[in-house]
N, C-alpha and C positions, 0 to 999 in steps of 0.2 A: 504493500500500500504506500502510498506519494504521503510525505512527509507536507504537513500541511503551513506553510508559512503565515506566521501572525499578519494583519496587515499593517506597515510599516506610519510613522507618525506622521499627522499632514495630511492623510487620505493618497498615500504615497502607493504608488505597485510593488508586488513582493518582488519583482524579479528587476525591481532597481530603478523602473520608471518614476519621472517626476510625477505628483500628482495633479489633481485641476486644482486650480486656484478657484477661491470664492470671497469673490468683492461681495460690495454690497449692495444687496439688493436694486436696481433702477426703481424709478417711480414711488420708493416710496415717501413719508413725509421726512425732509428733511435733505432727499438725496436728488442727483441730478435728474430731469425726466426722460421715461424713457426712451423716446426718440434721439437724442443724445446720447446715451449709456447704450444702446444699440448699435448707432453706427461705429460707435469706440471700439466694441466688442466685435463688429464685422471687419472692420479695417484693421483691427491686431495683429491679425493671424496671415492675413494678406493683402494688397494695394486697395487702395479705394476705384477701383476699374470705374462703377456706375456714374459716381458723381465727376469724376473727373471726365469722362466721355461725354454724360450733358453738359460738362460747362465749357468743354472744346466746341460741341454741336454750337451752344448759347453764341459763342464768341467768333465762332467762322459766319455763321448766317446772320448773328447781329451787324458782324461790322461792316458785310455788302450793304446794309441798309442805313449802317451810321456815315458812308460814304459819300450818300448825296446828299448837296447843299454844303459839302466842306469845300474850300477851296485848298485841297490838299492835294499830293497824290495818289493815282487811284491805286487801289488792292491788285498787286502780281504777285507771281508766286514768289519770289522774295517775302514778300511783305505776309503771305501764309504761309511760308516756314518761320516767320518770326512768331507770326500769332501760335503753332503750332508749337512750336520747344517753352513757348510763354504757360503754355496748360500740361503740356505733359509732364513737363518737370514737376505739376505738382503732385501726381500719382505718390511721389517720397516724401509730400508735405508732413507725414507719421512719422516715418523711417530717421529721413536727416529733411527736417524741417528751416534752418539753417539753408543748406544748400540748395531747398526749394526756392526761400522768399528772397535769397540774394540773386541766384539765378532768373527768376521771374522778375525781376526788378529792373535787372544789367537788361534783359532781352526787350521787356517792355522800352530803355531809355533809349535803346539803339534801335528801337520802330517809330518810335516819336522822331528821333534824331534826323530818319531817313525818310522825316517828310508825311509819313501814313499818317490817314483822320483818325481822332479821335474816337474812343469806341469801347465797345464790353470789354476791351485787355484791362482794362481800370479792374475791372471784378475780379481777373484772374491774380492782379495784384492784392486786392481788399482779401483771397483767401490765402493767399502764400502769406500775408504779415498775422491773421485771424490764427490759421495752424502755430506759425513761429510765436507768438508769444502769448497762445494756449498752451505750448509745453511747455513755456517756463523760459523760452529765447529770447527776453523782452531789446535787450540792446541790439541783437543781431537783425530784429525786426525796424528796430528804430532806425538803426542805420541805415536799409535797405530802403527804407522806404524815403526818408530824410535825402539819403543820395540822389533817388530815382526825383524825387522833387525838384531840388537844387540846380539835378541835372537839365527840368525841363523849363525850369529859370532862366540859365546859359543860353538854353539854346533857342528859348522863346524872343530876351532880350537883345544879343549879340551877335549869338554865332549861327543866325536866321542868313547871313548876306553872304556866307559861304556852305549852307547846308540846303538842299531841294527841300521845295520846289522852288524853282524860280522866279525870281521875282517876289518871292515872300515877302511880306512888313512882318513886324513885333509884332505881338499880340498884345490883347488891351488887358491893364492890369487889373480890372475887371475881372478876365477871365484867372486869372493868378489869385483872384481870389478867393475865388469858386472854388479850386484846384487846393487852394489853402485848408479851406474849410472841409472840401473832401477828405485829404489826407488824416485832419485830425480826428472828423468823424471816427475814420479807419480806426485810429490809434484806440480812440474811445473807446469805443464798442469795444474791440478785444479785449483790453484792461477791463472792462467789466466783464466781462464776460469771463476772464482767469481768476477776475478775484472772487466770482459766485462761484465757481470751479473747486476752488479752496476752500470756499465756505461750505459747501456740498461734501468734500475730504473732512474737510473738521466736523462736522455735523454726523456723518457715516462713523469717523472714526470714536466719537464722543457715545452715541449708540452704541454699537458694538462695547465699549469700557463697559457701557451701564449694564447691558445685558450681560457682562460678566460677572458685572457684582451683583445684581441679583441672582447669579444662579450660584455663585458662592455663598450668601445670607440664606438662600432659599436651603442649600446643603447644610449650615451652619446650623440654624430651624429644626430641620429633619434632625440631625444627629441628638441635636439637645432636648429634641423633644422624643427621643425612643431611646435617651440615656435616663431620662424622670422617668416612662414610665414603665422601663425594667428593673433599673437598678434596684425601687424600693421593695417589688414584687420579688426578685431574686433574693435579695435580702433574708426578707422573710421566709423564701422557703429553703436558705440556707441554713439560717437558725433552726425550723421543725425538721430538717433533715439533722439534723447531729441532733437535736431531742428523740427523735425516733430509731435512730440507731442505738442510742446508749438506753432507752427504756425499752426497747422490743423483745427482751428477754426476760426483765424482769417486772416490766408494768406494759402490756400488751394494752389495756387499754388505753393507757396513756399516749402511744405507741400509734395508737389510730387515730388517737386526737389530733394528733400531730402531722399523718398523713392528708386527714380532710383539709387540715389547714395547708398542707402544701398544695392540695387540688383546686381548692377555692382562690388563691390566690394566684396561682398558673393560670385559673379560666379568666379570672380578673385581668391579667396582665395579656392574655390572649385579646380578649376584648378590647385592649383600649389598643394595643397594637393593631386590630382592625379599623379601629377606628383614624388612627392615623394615618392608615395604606388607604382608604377608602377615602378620607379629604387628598390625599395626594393624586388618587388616579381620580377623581373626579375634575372636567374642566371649568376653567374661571379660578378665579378667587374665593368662591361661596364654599364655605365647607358644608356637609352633608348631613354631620350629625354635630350637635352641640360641643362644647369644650368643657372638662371639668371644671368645678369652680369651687369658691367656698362652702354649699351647700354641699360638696361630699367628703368635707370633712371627716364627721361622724364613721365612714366605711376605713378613711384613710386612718381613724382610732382604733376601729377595731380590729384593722390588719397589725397596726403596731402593737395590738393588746394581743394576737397571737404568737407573735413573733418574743412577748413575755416581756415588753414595755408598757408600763403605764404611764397614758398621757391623759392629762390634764390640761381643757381648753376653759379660758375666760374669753370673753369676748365685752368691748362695749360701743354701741352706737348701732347704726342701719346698715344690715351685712346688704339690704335690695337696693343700695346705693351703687354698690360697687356693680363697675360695667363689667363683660366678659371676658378681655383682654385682662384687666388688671387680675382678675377673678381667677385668671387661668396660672398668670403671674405668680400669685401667690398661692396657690392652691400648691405650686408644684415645688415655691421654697420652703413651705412648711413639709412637702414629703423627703424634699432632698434631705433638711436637716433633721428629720425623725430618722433616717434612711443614715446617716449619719451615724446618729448614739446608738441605733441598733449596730451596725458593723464597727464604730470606733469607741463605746464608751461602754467603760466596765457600770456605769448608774444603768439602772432598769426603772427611772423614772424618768419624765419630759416636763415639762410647764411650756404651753403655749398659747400667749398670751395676744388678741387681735382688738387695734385700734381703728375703730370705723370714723374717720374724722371728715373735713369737708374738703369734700378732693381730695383726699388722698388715703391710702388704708396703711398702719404699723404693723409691721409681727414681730413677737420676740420669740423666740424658741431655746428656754434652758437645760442643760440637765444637771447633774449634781461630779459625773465625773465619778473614778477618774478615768483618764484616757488608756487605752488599751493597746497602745500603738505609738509610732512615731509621727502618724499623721490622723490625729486625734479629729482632726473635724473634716476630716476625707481630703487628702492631698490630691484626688486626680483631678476628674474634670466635673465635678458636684460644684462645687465651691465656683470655678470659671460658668456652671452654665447657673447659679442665680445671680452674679454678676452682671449676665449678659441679659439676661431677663431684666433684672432692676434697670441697667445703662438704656435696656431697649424703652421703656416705660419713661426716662428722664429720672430714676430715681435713683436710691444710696442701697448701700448691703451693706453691713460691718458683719465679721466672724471672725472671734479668736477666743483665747480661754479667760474663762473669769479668776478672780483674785484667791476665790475659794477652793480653784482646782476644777469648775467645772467649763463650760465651753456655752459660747451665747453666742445667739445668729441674731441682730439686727438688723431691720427690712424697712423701707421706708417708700411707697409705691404713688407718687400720683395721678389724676386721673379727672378726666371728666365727665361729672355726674350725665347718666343717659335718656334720653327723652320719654320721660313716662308716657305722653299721651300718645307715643307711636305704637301703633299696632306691632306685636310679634308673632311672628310663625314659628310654629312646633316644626324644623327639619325633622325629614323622613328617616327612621331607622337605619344605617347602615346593613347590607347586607350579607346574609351568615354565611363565610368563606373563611379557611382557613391561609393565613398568609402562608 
């Protein structure tokens, strides 16, 4: 059987090819449109064939028609292989943009020079300087075209009584004006049109950031929110797992006591793991089934009253104050740090204490100690995710050991009171599947 190759990073081929590149998106808000971001992505890969063909067509049949009424000379095939290298050359206006708009510039000054009317070659110059400094060749355009100007200055005002047709005058500075004002339209346009270009690259590239950091918070979310609600559930069926070992020989019923409580608390910790896989695979932002809060308290007591902790809850003020966010907030610092003195602290009692104030809610959660360990109030990532919880809220955490030997978690969560008179909907049950 063929050894099967990972695929490499980048969206790269196993067998060494580059991958596709993925810009961003055309069309949408923020990025270039797409008729723009189109033609970019047709002309990448090979010459601009189409457009440079209609704007040869534009420029040979225009200029039979700009011919009458000049008193210039008429179009020979001279004069259409100049118009001719004036358009073709720009097929490379992607490639070497540069050597497009300086070449179309030089060719353009030495068709004027040689007498030919005026005509659609102006266009073929407006796209060679358009391309040149859309990529970013702002001088080499300025140049080209400032030359090609300059040059039709020369030879408008001076060197008319040794260049065809015959018998030439000046031109009226009038038309120099005209000429004037074209040009810098030219210039205009472009520059705006690179600096929307940029602003379109900044704008994609700014996107792109955001959508990274959201899929990192959204990562960061997920982990901390299926570290709260294993850790305390393991917890617990850590402790009845070593009660049920050490009693199943000699107190058998004690022994089953201990097992119900490791079932009850597995289906618990089952359930709210469904619950969280079910807000994630559902779309939108709406989650599906409600978020724990302080009203299940009581459950989050009796699981610590299994696990052979007694906690003790005061409470004072309007717990139907507090919104769901904050609600969920705290629900899950008070289990981190019960979840806590059960694996870190040799006391088997808790006090936790909840201040319902205005805007905002307190919790204290003590125990008596002493610590059982070197990282008494949970050195891993317990402690970093009710931090992260409180900073998300705008609010404070303090944890460390009190003076007596024991360990205190202070919580400090604000919040804004939630609209009583708006109607709430009961979300629909999550559905029974095992993750």
């Amino acid at each position: 059987m063929d050894e099967q190759r990972p695929p490499l990073r980048g969206g790269g081929h196993p067998c060494g090819f580059p991958g596709p590149r993925h810009p961003g998106r055309p069309g949408r808000r923020g990025g270039p449109p797409a008729w723009l971001s189109g033609a970019r992505s047709r002309t990448a890969a090979g010459l601009p064939w189409v457009s440079t063909a209609v704007l040869l067509v534009f420029v040979m049949v225009g200029s039979g028609f700009a011919e009458h009424g000049q008193d210039r000379r008429p179009l020979d095939l001279a004069a259409r292989l100049l118009l001719f290298v004036a358009v073709v050359v720009l097929l490379f206006r992607h490639r070497r943009p540069v050597i497009a708009v300086a070449t179309t510039c030089a060719v353009t000054q030495v068709y004027l020079a040689a007498g030919y009317p005026y005509g659609p070659v102006f266009v073929a110059v407006a796209v060679g300087c358009f391309s040149a400094i859309v990529a970013g060749h702002r001088k080499a355009a300025w140049w080209s075209l400032g030359g090609l100007w300059a040059g039709h200055v020369l030879v408008s005002h001076w060197l008319y009584r040794w260049l065809p047709p015959d018998g030439d005058r000046a031109a009226p500075w009038t038309q120099e004006g005209f000429i004037t004002a074209w040009v810098v339209a030219v210039v205009a346009a472009a520059e705006l049109l690179r600096v929307r270009r940029e602003q379109w690259a900044a704008a994609r590239t700014e996107r792109e950031a955001a959508e990274r950091r959201r899929a990192d918070e959204e990562r960061l979310r997920m982990a901390r929110e299926l570290h709260d609600v294993l850790a305390h559930s393991i917890s617990v069926i850590n402790v009845q797992a070593g009660v049920g070992l050490a009693l199943l020989d000699s107190d058998p019923e004690q022994a089953r006591s201990a097992l119900t409580t490791i079932k009850g608390a597995s289906k618990e910790a089952l359930d709210e793991v469904r619950q969280v896989l079910a807000n994630l695979r559902t779309p939108g932002d709406a989650p599906t089934s409600p978020a724990p809060g302080l009203d299940r308290l009581p459950e989050l007591v009796e699981q610590a009253g299994a696990a052979g902790l007694t906690v003790t809850v005061e409470s004072e003020g309007d717990p139907a104050a507090v919104p769901p966010g904050a609600g969920l907030a705290a629900f899950r610092i008070v289990q981190e740090a019960l979840t806590n003195v059960v694996r870190h602290s040799g006391s088997r009692t808790a006090l936790v204490r909840i201040d319902y104030g205005s805007g905002r809610v307190r919790l204290r959660i003590d125990d008596a100690g002493p610590a059982t360990g070197d990282d008494a109030g949970g050195g891993g990532n317990g402690l970093v995710g009710m931090r992260e919880r409180a900073a998300a809220l705008g609010g404070t955490i303090e944890a460390g050991p009190r003076p007596d030997g024991g360990f205190r978690v202070l919580a400090e969560l604000p919040f804004t009171a939630p609209d009583r008179d708006r109607p709430h909907r009961t979300p629909p049950e999550p559905p029974e599947e095992t993750p």
